[in-house]
C-alpha positions as CSV (number, residue, x, y, z in Angstrom):
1,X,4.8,43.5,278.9
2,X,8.3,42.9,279.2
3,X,10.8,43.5,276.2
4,X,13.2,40.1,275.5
5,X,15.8,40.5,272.9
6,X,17.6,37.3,271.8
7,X,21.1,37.0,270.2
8,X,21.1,34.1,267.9
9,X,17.3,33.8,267.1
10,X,17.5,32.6,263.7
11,X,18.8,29.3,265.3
12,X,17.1,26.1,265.9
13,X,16.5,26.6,269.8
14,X,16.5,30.7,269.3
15,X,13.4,30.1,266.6
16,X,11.5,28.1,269.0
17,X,12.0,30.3,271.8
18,X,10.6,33.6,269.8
19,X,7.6,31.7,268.6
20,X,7.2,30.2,272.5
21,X,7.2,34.3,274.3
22,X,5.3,35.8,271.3
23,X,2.5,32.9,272.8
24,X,3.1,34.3,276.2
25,X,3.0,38.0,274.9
26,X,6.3,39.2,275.4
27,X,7.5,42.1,273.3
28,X,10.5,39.9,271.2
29,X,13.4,41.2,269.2
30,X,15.3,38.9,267.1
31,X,19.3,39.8,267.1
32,X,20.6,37.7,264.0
33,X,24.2,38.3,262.2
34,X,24.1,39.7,259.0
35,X,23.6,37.4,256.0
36,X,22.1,34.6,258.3
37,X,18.9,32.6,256.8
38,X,16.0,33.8,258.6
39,X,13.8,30.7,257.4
40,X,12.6,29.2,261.1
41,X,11.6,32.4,262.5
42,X,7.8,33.1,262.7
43,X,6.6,35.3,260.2
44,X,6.5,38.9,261.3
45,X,9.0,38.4,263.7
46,X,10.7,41.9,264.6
47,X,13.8,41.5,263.4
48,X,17.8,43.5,264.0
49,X,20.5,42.6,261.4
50,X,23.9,43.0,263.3
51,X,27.4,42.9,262.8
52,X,29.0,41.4,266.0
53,X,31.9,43.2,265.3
54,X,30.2,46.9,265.3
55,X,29.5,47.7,269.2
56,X,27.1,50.5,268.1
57,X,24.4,48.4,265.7
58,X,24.6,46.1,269.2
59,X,24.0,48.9,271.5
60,X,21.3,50.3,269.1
61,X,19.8,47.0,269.1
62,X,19.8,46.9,273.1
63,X,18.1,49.7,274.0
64,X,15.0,49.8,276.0
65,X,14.8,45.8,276.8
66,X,14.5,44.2,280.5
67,X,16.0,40.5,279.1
68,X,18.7,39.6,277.7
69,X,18.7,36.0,276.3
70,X,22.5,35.2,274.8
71,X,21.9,32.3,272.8
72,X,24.3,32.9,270.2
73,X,27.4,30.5,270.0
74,X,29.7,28.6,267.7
75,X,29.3,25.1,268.5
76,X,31.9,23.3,266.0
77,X,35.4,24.6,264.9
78,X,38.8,23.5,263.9
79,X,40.7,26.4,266.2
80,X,40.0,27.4,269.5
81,X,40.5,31.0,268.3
82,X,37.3,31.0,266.7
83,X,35.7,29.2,270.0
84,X,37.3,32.0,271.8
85,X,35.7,34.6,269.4
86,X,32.2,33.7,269.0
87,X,31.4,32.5,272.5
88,X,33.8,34.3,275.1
89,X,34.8,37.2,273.2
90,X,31.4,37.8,272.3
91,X,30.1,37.2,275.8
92,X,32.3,39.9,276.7
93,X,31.6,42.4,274.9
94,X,27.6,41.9,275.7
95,X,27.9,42.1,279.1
96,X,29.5,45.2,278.7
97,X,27.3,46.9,276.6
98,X,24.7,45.1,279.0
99,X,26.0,46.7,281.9
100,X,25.8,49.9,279.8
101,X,21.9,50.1,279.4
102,X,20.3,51.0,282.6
103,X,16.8,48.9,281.2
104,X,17.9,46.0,281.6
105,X,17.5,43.8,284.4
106,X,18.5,40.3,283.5
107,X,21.1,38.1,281.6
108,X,19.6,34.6,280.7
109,X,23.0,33.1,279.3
110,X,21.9,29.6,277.1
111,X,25.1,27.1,277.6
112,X,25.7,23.6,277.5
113,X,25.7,20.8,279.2
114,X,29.7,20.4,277.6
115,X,30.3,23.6,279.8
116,X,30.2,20.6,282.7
117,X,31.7,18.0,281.2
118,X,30.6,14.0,281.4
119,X,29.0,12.3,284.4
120,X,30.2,8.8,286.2
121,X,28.0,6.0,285.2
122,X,24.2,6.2,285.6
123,X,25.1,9.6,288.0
124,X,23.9,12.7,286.8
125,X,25.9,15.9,287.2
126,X,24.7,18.5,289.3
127,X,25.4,22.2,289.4
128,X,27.2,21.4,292.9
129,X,29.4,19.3,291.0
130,X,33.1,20.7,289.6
131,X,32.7,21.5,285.6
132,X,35.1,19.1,284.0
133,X,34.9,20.2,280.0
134,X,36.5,18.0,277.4
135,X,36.3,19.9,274.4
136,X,37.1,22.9,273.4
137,X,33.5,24.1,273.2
138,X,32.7,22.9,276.5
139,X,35.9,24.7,277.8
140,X,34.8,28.0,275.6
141,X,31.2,28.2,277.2
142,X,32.3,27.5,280.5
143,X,34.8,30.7,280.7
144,X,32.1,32.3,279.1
145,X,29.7,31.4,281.9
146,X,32.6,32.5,284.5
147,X,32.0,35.9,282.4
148,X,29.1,36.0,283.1
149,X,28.9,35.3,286.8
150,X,31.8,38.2,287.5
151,X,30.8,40.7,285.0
152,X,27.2,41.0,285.1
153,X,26.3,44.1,286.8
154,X,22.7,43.5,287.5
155,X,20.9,39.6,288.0
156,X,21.8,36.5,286.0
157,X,21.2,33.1,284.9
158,X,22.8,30.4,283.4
159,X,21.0,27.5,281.8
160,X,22.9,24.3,280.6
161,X,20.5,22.5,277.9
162,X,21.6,19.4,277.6
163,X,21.3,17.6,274.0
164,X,18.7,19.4,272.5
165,X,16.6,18.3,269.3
166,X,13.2,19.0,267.5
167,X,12.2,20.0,264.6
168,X,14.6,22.4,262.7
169,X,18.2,20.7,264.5
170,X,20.7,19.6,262.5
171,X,22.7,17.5,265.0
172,X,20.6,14.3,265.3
173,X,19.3,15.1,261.5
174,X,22.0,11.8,260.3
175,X,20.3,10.1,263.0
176,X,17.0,10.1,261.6
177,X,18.6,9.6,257.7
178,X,20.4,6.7,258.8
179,X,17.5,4.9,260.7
180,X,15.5,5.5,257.6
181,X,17.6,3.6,255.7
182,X,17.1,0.8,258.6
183,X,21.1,1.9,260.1
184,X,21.1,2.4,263.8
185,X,25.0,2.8,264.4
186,X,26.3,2.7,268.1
187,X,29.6,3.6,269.6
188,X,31.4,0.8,271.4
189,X,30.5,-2.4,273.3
190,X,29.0,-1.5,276.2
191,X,25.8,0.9,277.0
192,X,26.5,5.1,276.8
193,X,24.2,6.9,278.5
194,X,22.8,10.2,277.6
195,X,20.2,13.2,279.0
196,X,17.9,14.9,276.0
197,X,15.2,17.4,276.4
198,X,12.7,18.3,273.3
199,X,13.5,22.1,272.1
200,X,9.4,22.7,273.2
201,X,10.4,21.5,276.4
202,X,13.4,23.5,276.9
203,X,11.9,26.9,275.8
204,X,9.5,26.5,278.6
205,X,12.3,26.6,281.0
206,X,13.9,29.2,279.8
207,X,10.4,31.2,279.9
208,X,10.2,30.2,283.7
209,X,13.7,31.7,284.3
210,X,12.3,35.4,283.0
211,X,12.0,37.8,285.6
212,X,11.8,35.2,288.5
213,X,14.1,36.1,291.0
214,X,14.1,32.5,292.4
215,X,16.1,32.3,289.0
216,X,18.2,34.5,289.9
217,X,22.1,34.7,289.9
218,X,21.6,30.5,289.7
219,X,23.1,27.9,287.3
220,X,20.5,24.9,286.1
221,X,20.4,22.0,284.1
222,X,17.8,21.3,281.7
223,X,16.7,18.3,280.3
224,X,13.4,15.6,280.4
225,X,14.8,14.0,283.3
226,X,15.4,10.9,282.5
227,X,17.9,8.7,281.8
228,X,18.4,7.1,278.2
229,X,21.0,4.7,277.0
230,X,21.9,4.9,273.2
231,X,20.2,1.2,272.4
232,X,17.0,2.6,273.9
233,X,16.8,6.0,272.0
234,X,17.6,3.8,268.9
235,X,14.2,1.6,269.3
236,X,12.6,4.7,270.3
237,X,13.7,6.1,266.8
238,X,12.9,3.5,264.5
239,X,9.2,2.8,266.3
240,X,8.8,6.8,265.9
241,X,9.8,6.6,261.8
242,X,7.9,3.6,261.5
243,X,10.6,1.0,260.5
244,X,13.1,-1.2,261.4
245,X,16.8,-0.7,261.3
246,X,19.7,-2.7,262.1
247,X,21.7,-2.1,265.4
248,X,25.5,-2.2,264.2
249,X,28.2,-1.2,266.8
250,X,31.3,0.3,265.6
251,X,34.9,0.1,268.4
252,X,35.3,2.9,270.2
253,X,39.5,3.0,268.3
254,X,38.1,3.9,265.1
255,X,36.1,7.0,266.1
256,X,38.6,9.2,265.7
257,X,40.1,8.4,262.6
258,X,36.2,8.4,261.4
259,X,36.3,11.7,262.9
260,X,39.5,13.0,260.8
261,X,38.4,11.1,257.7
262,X,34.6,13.5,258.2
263,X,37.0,16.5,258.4
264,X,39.1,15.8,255.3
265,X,36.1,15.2,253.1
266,X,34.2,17.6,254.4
267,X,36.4,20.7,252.8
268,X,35.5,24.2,254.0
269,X,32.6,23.2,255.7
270,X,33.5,21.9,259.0
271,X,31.2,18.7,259.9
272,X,29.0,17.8,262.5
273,X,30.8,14.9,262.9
274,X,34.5,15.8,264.1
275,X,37.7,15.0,266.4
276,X,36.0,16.9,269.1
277,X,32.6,15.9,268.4
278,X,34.4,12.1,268.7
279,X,35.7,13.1,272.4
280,X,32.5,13.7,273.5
281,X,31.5,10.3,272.2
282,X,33.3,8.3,273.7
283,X,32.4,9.1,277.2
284,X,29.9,6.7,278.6
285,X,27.3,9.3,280.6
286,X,26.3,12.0,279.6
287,X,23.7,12.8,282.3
288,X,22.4,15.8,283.7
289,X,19.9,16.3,287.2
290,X,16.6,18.5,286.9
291,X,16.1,18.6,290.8
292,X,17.2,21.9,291.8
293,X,15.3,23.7,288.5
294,X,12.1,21.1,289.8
295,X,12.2,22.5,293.7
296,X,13.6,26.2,292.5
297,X,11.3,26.6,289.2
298,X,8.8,24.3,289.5
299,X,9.7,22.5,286.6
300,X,8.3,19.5,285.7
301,X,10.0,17.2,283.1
302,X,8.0,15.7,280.6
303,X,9.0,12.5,279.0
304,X,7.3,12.0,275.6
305,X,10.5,10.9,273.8
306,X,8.8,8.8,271.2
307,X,5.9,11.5,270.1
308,X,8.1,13.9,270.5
309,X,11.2,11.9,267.6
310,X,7.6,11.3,265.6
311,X,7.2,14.9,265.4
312,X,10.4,15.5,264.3
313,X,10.9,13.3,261.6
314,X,7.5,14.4,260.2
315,X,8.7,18.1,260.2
316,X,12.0,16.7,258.4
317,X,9.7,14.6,255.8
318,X,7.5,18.0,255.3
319,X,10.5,20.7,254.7
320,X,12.4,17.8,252.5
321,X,15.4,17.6,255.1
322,X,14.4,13.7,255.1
C-alpha cells in the first residue's frame, strides 16, 4: 500500500483526489492550513492541520510517505508577492524538506495550464512547446515548476490541468447562476476556444502518474481532449440545467474595466472575476494536447461534457450553492 500525502486537500480538486485513492486503497494524508473548512473531504479522512510557515509541523507531517502530491496554490491575488509566497516560495521549501525524507520517492506537482500560456487558434499546446504565461499566476506556477524540475532530488512529475470543474468548484459556479437565470454572457465577437476536463476525470490521471516511472521526470497536459468553443459549452450548459438562456456578447474593451469595477466592489475579498482573470479572457484558445499522456499513460479522454455539467449543477442545487 503506498502512503500519498496531499498539500491542499481540502480543495475542490484535492477533495476529489482523496476520495478517488481511498477507492484505490492508498494509505491518504490530508495536509490542510490551519483554519481551512474541511467540508468536501470524505468523512474519516486522516487529516494534518499545518502552518506553512512552521518547517517542523511540515516535516512531522511528511514522514514515512512515498508520494508527494503538491496541490496547494493561490490562484487569484492583487500582488505578485503573495503569488510568489504561496506557490514558489512554498514549492521551495517542500522540496526541501522533500529532499530531506529519505521515504519518499516521488513529487507529483498539480499546475496549470496558465503555467503555458494561450494556444494559436484551434492548435493545442504541447509540452514541446515554449511556456508563454500571461498572468501573474501562470508566471508563479511556471517558476515553481522550474523548482521543481532542478530541485527535486529523487523522480518527478508535473501535471498541467487545464480548466477544471465539477462539483464543489467555485470558478464556473456564476456560470451555472447566470444560465439559470437564462444569461449566457460571451466575451467578444468572434469564437474563443477553450480545453476542460471533469475533476473525476482528472484525478484518474493524476492516479496513473503514481509510482509509474513512465511518468517519471515528465511534464503532461490534462484535459478531455477535445476542443470546445465558448457558444458550444454555453448550449451544453443550458440543455444540462434544463432551460434556456439568452446568448449576449459583451466587447472585448470593456472587460477590463468590468474587471476593476469586480475588484472595487468586491472589498477584502478578492473576486473570481479580476484584471488578471480578464487577460486570460481575452485570448482566443485556450487549448491543450492529451497525446503524449495517451501514448505515455495510456490515458483515454472521456468526453461526457453534458452529463458531466448535469451532475454539477445538481450537486450545486443539493448543497444550496444554486
Amino acid at each position: 500500500m503506498k502512503r500519498v500525502v496531499i498539500t491542499g486537500a481540502n480543495g475542490f480538486v484535492g477533495s476529489f483526489l482523496t476520495r478517488k485513492l481511498n477507492e484505490q486503497n492508498y494509505s491518504v494524508t490530508c495536509i490542510v492550513r490551519k483554519g481551512s473548512n474541511t467540508d468536501l473531504l470524505p468523512k474519516n479522512s486522516n487529516i494534518i492541520f499545518i502552518d506553512y510557515n512552521n518547517e517542523k509541523e511540515i516535516k512531522k507531517a511528511f514522514q514515512n510517505h512515498e508520494i508527494l502530491i503538491h496541490l496547494a496554490a493561490k490562484t487569484k491575488a492583487k500582488k505578485w508577492d503573495e503569488f510568489n509566497k504561496a506557490n514558489i516560495l512554498l514549492t521551495d521549501k517542500l522540496i526541501e524538506i522533500f529532499n530531506s525524507e529519505e521515504s519518499f520517492r516521488q513529487f507529483i506537482f498539480i499546475s496549470s495550464q496558465a503555467a503555458a500560456g494561450p494556444s494559436k487558434g484551434k492548435n493545442p499546446k504541447t509540452e514541446t512547446d515554449f511556456p508563454k504565461p500571461i498572468s501573474m499566476y501562470g508566471k508563479s506556477k511556471l517558476e515553481a515548476e522550474n523548482l521543481v524540475q532542478n530541485k527535486t532530488k529523487a523522480k518527478w512529475t508535473i501535471i498541467r490541468p487545464s480548466s477544471v470543474y465539477g462539483p464543489g468548484d467555485k470558478d464556473f459556479l456564476q456560470y451555472f447562476r447566470l444560465t439559470k437565470k437564462h444569461l449566457s454572457p460571451l466575451v467578444g465577437f468572434k469564437k474563443k476556444y477553450l480545453s476542460l476536463i471533469y475533476v473525476d476525470e482528472l484525478t484518474e490521471f493524476i492516479a496513473k502518474t503514481i509510482g509509474n516511472e513512465k511518468a517519471f521526470n515528465e511534464i503532461f497536459f490534462a484535459s478531455d481532449g477535445q476542443i470546445y468553443c465558448w457558444e458550444d459549452f454555453a448550449t451544453d450548459l443550458s440543455r444540462a440545467i434544463g432551460t434556456f438562456a439568452i446568448t449576449f456578447r459583451i466587447p472585448e474593451f470593456l472587460i477590463k474595466p468590468f474587471a476593476l469595477f469586480s475588484e472595487i466592489i468586491s472589498g477584502k475579498n478578492y473576486p473570481t472575476f479580476n484584471r488578471e482573470k480578464a487577460k486570460e479572457m481575452l485570448q482566443d484558445s485556450w487549448l491543450v494536447s492529451t497525446r503524449k499522456a495517451e501514448k505515455i499513460l495510456d490515458f483515454e479522454p472521456k468526453a461526457n461534457l453534458q452529463e458531466n455539467l448535469r451532475n454539477t449543477y445538481l450537486w450545486y442545487k443539493e448543497h444550496g450553492w444554486i
